[in-house]
Every structure is written in structure tokens, then in C-alpha cells.
C-alpha positions in Angstrom: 35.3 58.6 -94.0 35.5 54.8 -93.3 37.6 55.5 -89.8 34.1 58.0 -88.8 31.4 55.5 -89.8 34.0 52.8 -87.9 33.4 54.7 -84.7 29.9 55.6 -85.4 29.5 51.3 -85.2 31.1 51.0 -82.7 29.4 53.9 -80.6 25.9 52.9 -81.4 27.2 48.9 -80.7 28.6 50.4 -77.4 25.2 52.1 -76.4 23.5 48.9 -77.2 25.0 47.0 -75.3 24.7 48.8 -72.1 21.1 49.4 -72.6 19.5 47.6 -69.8 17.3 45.0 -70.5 13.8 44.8 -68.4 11.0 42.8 -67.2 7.0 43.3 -67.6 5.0 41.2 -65.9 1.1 41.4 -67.2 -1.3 40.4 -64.5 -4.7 38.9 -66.1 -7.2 38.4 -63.2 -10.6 36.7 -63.7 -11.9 37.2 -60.8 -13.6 40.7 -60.6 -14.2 40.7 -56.8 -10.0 41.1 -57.0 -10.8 44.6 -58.6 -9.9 48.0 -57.2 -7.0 45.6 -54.8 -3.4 46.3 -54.0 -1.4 43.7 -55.5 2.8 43.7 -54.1 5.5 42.7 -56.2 8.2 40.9 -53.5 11.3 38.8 -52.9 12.6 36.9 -49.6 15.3 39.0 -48.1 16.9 37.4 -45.0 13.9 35.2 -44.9 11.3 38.0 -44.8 9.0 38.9 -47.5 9.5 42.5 -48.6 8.0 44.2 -51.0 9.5 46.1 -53.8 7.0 47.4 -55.8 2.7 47.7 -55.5 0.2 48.6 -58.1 -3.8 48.3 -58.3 -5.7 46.2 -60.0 -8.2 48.3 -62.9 -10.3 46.7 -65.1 -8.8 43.2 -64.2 -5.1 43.9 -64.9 -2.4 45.0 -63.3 1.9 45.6 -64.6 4.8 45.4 -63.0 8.0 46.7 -64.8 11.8 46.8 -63.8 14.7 44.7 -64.3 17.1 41.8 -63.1 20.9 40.9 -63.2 19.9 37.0 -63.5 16.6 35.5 -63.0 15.2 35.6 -59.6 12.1 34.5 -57.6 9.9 37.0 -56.9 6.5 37.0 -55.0 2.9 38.2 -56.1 0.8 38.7 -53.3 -3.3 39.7 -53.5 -4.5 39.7 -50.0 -3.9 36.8 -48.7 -2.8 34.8 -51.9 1.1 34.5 -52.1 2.7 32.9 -55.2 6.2 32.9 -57.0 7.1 33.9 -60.2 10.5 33.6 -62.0 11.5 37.2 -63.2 13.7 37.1 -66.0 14.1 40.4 -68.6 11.2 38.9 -70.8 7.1 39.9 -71.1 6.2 37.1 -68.6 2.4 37.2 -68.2 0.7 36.0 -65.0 -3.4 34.9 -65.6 -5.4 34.5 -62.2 -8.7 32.3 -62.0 -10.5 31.2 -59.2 -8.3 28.3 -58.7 -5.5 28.3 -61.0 -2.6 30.3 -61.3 -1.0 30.2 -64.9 2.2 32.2 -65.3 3.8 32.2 -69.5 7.0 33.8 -70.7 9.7 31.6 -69.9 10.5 27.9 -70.0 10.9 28.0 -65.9 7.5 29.3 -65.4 5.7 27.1 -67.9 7.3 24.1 -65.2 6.1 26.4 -62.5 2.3 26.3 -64.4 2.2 23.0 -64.8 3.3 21.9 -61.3 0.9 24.2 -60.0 -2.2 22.8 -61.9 -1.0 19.4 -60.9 -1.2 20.3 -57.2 -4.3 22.2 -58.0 -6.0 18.7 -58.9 -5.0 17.4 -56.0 -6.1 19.7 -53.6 -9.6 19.4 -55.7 -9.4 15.9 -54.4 -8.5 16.5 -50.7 -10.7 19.9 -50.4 -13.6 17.3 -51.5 -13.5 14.5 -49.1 -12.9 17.5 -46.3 -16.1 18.8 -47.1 -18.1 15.7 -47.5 -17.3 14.6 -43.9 -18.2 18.1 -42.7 -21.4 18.5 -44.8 -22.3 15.0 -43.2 -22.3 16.4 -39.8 -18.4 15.3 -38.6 -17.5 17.2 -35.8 -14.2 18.9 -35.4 -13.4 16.8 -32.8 -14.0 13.8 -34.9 -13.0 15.0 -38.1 -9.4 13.9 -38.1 -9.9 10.1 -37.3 -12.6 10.7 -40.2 -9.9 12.0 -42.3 -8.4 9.0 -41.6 -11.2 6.5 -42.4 -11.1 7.9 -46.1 -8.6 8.4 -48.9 -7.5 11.7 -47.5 -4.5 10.7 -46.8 -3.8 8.8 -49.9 -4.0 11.8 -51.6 -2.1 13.9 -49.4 0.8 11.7 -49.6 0.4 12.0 -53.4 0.3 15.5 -53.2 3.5 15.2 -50.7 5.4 13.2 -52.8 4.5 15.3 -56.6 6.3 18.0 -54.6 8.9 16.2 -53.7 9.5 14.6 -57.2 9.1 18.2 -58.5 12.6 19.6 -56.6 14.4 16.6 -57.5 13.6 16.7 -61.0 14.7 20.7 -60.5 16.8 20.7 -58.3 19.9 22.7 -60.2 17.0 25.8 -61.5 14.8 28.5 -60.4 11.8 26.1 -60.8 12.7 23.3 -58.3 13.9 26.4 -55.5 10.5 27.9 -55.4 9.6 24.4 -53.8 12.1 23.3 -52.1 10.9 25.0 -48.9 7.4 23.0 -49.6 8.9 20.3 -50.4 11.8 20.0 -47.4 9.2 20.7 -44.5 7.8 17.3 -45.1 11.1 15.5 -45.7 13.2 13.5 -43.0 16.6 13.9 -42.3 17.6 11.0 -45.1 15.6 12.3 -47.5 17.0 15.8 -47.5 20.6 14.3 -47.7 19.8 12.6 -50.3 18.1 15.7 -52.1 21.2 17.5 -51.4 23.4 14.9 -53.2 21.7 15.6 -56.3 22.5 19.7 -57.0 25.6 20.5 -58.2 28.3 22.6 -56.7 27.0 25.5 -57.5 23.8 25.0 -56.9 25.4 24.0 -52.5 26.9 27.6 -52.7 23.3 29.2 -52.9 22.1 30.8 -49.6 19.2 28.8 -49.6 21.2 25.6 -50.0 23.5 26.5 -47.5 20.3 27.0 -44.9 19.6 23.5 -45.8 22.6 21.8 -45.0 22.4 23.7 -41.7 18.9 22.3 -41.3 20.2 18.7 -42.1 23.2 19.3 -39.3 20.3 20.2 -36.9 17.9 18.0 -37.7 20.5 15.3 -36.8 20.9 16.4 -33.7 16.7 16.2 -32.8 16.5 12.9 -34.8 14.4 9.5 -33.4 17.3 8.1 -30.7 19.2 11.3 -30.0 19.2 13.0 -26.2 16.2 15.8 -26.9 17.9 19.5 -27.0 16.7 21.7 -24.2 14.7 24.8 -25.2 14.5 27.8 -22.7 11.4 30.0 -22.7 9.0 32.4 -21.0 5.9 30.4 -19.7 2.4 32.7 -19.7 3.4 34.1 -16.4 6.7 35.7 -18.3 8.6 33.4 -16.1 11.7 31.1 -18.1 11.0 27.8 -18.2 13.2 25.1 -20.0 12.3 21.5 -21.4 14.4 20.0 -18.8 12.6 20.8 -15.8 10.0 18.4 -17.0 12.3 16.2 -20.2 14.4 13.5 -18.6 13.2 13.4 -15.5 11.0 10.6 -15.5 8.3 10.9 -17.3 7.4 10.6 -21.1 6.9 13.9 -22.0 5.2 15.4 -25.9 6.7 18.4 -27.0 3.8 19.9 -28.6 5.0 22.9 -31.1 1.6 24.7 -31.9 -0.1 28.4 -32.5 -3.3 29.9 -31.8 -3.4 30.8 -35.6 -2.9 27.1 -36.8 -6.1 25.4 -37.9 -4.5 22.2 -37.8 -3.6 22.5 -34.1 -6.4 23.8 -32.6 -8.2 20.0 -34.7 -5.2 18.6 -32.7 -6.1 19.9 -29.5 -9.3 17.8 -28.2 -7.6 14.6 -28.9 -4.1 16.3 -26.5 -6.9 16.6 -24.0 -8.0 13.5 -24.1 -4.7 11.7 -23.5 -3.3 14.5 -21.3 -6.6 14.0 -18.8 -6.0 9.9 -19.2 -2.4 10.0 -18.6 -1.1 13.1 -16.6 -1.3 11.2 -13.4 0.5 8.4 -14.9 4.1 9.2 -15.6 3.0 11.6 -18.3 3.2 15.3 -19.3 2.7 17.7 -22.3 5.1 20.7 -23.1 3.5 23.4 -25.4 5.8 25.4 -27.6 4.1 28.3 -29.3 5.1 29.9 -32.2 2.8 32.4 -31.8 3.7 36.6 -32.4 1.0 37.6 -30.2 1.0 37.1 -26.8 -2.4 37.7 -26.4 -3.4 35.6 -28.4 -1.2 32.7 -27.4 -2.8 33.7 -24.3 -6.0 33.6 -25.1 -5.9 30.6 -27.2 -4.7 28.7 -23.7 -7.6 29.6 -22.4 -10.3 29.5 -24.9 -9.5 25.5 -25.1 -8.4 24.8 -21.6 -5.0 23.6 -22.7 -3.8 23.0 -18.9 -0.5 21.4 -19.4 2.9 23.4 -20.0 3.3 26.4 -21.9 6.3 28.3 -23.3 6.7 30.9 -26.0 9.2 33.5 -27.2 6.5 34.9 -29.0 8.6 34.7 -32.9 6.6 33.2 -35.2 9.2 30.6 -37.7 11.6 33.0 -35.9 11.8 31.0 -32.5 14.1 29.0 -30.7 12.3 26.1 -30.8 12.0 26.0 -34.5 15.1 26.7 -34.8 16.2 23.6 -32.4 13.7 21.4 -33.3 14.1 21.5 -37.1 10.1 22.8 -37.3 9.3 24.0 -40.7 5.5 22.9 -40.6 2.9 22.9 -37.5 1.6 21.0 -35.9 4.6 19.1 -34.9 5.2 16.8 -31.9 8.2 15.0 -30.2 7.9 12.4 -28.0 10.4 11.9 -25.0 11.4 9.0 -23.0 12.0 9.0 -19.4 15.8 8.9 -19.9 15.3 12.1 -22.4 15.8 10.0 -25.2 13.7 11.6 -28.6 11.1 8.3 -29.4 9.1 9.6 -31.7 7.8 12.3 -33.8 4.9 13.6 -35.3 2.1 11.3 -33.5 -1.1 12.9 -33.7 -4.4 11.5 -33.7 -5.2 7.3 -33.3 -1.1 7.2 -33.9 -0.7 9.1 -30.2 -3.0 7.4 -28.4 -2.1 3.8 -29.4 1.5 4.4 -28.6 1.3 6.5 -25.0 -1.5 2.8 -24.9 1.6 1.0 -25.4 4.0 2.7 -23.8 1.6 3.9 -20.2 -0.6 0.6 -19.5 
């Protein structure tokens, strides 16, 4: 009798065990224009968003159940609206307001929340002085240097350098990978090395820490005082062109890395006009690399702003050549070349490009 309950204990210790455990993720949205939308349940698989898993949101929730060998980063996405969420086999609850994302459950995402709300209050800041100037009549063309002018970019290095503060601080969890991408995009070479001294050894055998190092050993190789890599492309005519029919030969030369979709760029562009019209005759010339994924539309956008120097595209999106080359993780992104080929600069936009091609072309 004592050997039969015996393996009764163990049977029902055995099926316990091996019962799996599971996630549920409760969506609260606040917003009831969201309702009646798809929302996608996702994760990064060789660095493309895929979804594993939609539902709709009714009456201004939504669920997501399934389960996970180890916690993992997952993505909610609600039209246009991306953000992550650490899925571990817990109730983790996810509450969407107008401009704040809290997600509860787990000690990971509470860090997550909190970063989030931080960034949040910055962007408050930055959103504000944007549109004062433009409420005030600032024209796009003038809106940068009016950017400038104010504490915009006070708080945008604020906001630059939470994120940063944010990985390092989390470097070795889920937490601190959600942002290392953010947060990497606006470091220099120096400053990723150092980040990468700080995560363990286990942490350096993740995928995504491995891409890192590989972006460290490339950036190197584009850095401030290193020969510029040549870059081989189709020009709008679907003829290859390469950087060094124009890099080295000469003439200072901008590598301009843009797209037709990036606001940023296109608030770029009248000031590249303005230098590019003052200085093409004068040892001078501009390179555009697109990372457009529609040629019409890189197309078109040459056109629409009579950008006449340059052009070259594979048409890849982060997939190109040229990001891959150049180290590009955020756009718009410049590199200025010497005559000799020699990388000068980078990232000169605005008053900062035209005092130094003033300096450099007098």
C-alpha cells in the first residue's frame, strides 16, 4: 500500500513538472479610437520583425497567451506604434494611454515602465519647443537653426544620454537589450567599447552582442582619420556608380546617407542646397546614399526637391551596403571627405556644415 501511494507521488510530481508553464499578456487600452484594431504580438528574427500571433482589440482590451523557454523580448505593435515587452511565463499586463506605455508583471518591465515615462517627459519637453517655433511661423527651412537657438538640444542630449545611462545600468538583462539598439545608434566608436566592457561573458555570446562587436570592428574602419570605404551602387539611371569616382580625387566630397521617408532629411535638404549651389564649382561635391525601398520614391523625392548632386541607391532600407559600410544606424547621417580620401568629419548638418566647408573652401 505505501509502495502504490509512493508511485502515485511520484506520478502526479512527474506530471507536474512537465506541465508547461505560460504567459498572458492583458492589454488595457485607453484610448477608444484604438478600438476594433489589429494588434501583432512579434519578436526580431534575423533582424526582421515577424509576427507570431494577432488579436483585435473589443471593448478596450486585448490577450495574448502562449509560453517561453526563458524570457524574451517581444514586440506589440498597434498601427504604427511599436514597443517591447519582456515575456516571461507570468500575467504581465500592458496599459496604453495617449502617451504612456505602462507594462506590470515582472521586475524587468517595471524598469522598462519607468524608463519609458522618463523618456516620455522628455519628449514632452522637446515636442514643445518644436511646436512653439512652428506655431510662431518658423519655416521648415529655418526651423533647424531655430532648433538650435533654443534648449532643443539640451534636452535632446538629455534624452540621448538617459538612454544611454539606461543600457549601462542594464547591460547584463532583458531590460538594458530592448535599448541597446536606441541607445548604440547615437554612440561613437569609444563609447560602444566601453559599453561592451561592462557585460559579462555571457552576456558577449548573445547574437545581439556579437552584431555589436561587428559594428565596433566596422565602425573603426569608417572612423574620423581613416581612408573612406568605397561603396558601389546603382545611380537613378540603374547605372553602378562607386564613391571613388568622385572620393579621393580632389575634391572634398559629403556622403549624404538619406531617404525620401525621413523627415529629418528632407529638414536637411534646403540647407545641402545651399552649400551645394555655393560650393559645387569650388572643389566641392555631394554623394547621396539612399536607403530608400522604393525606387520610386527615391526617385521622386530627387525630384520633388531638386537634389542635383549624386545619387546612389540599392534600394534596402537598414539592409544596404552603405549602412552596412558606413556603420549607419540612424539618418540623417553625413561623412565628410578630404581631397586625399581621408574621413574628416561626421555628422555636420546645419550652421556646423556650413561653417566648416567656410573654413575648409574660402
Amino acid at each position: 500500500m505505501k509502495k502504490l501511494l509512493l508511485l502515485t507521488f511520484i506520478a502526479v510530481a512527474i506530471l507536474a513538472c512537465n506541465e508547461k508553464k505560460s504567459y498572458t499578456i492583458s492589454g488595457n487600452v485607453e484610448l477608444e479610437r484604438l478600438n476594433g484594431q489589429t494588434v501583432y504580438l512579434g519578436k526580431r528574427i534575423e533582424n526582421k520583425l515577424v509576427s507570431i500571433d494577432s488579436t483585435t482589440i473589443k471593448d478596450s482590451k486585448f490577450t495574448f497567451t502562449g509560453n517561453v523557454v526563458e524570457p524574451e523580448i517581444y514586440y506589440v505593435t498597434i498601427g504604427r506604434e511599436v514597443f517591447e515587452v519582456i515575456v516571461e511565463n507570468v500575467p504581465i499586463e500592458i496599459i496604453i494611454g495617449e502617451n504612456e506605455v505602462t507594462i506590470t508583471g515582472t521586475e524587468l518591465n517595471d524598469l522598462i515602465s519607468q524608463h519609458l515615462k522618463q523618456l516620455a517627459a522628455i519628449e514632452e519637453k522637446l515636442n514643445r519647443i518644436a511646436d512653439s517655433l512652428i506655431a510662431a511661423g518658423v519655416s521648415d527651412a529655418e526651423l533647424n537653426a531655430a532648433l538650435d537657438a533654443s534648449d532643443y538640444n539640451k534636452w535632446y542630449e538629455e534624452y540621448i544620454n538617459s538612454s544611454i545611462a539606461f543600457v549601462k545600468e542594464n547591460i547584463n538583462n532583458k531590460a538594458g537589450e530592448c535599448f541597446l539598439s536606441r541607445a548604440t545608434s547615437q554612440m561613437g566608436v569609444e563609447e560602444m567599447e566601453e559599453l561592451l566592457t561592462l557585460a559579462s561573458a555571457e552576456t558577449l555570446q548573445k547574437d545581439v552582442f556579437k552584431k555589436l562587436s561587428e559594428r565596433v570592428a566596422i565602425a573603426k574602419t569608417v572612423a574620423v582619420g581613416q581612408p573612406f570605404v568605397d561603396i558601389e551602387m546603382p545611380n537613378p539611371q540603374g547605372e553602378n556608380v562607386k564613391l571613388s569616382d568622385y572620393a579621393g580625387k580632389g575634391k572634398y566630397v559629403l556622403v549624404d546617407f538619406w531617404a525620401s521617408w525621413c523627415g529629418p532629411c528632407i529638414a536637411e535638404m534646403p540647407n545641402l542646397i545651399e552649400v551645394y549651389q555655393k560650393y559645387k564649382n569650388k572643389n566641392f561635391e555631394i554623394v547621396g546614399v539612399s536607403f530608400d525601398r522604393d525606387k520610386e520614391k527615391w526617385l521622386n523625392g530627387i525630384k520633388e526637391h531638386n537634389l542635383t548632386w549624386v545619387h546612389m541607391s540599392d534600394i534596402k532600407l537598414w539592409q544596404s551596403e552603405g549602412a552596412r559600410l558606413y556603420n549607419v544606424n540612424a539618418i540623417p547621417h553625413t561623412v565628410l571627405i578630404d581631397p586625399q580620401g581621408i574621413i574628416i568629419e561626421k555628422n555636420l548638418r546645419g550652421d556646423a556644415l556650413k561653417n566648416k566647408l567656410a573654413e575648409l573652401l574660402k
